[in-house]
C-alpha positions in Angstrom: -19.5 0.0 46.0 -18.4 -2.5 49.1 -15.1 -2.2 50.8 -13.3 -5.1 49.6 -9.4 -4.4 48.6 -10.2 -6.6 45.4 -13.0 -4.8 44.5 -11.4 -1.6 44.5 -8.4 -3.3 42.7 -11.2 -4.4 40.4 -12.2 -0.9 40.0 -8.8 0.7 39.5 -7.9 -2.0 37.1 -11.4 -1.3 35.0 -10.5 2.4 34.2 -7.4 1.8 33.0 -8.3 -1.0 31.0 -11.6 1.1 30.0 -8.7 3.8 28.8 -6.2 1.6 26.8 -9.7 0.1 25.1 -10.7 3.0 24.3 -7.7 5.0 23.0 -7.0 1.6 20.6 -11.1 1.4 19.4 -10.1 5.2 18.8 -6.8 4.8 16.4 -8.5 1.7 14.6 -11.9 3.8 14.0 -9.5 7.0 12.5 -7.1 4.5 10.2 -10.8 3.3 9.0 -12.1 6.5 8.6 -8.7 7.5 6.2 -9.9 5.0 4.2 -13.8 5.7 3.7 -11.9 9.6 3.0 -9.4 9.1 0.7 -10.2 10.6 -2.8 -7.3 8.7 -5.3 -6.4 5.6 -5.0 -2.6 5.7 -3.9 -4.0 7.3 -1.2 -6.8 5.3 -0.4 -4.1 1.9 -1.1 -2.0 3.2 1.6 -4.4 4.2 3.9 -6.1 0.8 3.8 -2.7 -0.7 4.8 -2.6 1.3 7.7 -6.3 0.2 8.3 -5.6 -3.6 7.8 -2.5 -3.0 10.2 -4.5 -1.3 12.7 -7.2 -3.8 12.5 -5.1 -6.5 13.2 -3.7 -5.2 16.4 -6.9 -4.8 17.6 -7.6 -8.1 17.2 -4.3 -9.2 18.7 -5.2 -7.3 21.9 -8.9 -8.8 22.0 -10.8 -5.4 21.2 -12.9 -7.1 18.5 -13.4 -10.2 16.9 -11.4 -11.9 14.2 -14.0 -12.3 11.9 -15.6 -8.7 12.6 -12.1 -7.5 11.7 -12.2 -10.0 8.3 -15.6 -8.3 7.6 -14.3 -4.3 7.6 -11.2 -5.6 5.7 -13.1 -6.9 3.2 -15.7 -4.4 3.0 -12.6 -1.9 3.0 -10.9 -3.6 0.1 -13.9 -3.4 -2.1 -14.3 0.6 -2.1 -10.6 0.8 -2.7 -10.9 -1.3 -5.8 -14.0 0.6 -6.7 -12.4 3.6 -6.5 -11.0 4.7 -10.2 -7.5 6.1 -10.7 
């Protein structure tokens, strides 16, 4: 690594960056995961609201793309409603 001050700001700013992304790709890929797991479908409804919600922050923060989110919402949607009560 060279001895620049802003590349070791670079550097220090990377891990904590590499941190936040990671603990946020983390609670959107659990609220998901409640989702895919839920076995009625009160529980599955209310665990895909949690999902939407979750996915929508991580779009608001730029962890993935808009229409990447769209896609696992809608893909999301469709087993809940397959799902019987």
């Amino acid at each position: 690594m060279q001895r620049h001050k802003s590349v070791e700001k670079r550097a220090r700013t990377s891990k904590k960056a590499n941190l936040k992304n990671r603990a946020n790709r983390s609670r959107m890929k659990t609220a998901v995961k409640g989702v895919v797991e839920a076995k009625s479908k009160e529980n599955a409804e209310e665990a895909l609201k949690k999902a939407v919600s979750a996915l929508d922050k991580s779009v608001k923060i730029g962890l993935i793309h808009k229409n990447n989110a769209a896609n696992q919402k809608s893909r999301l949607t469709k087993l809940v409603n397959k799902i019987e009560k």
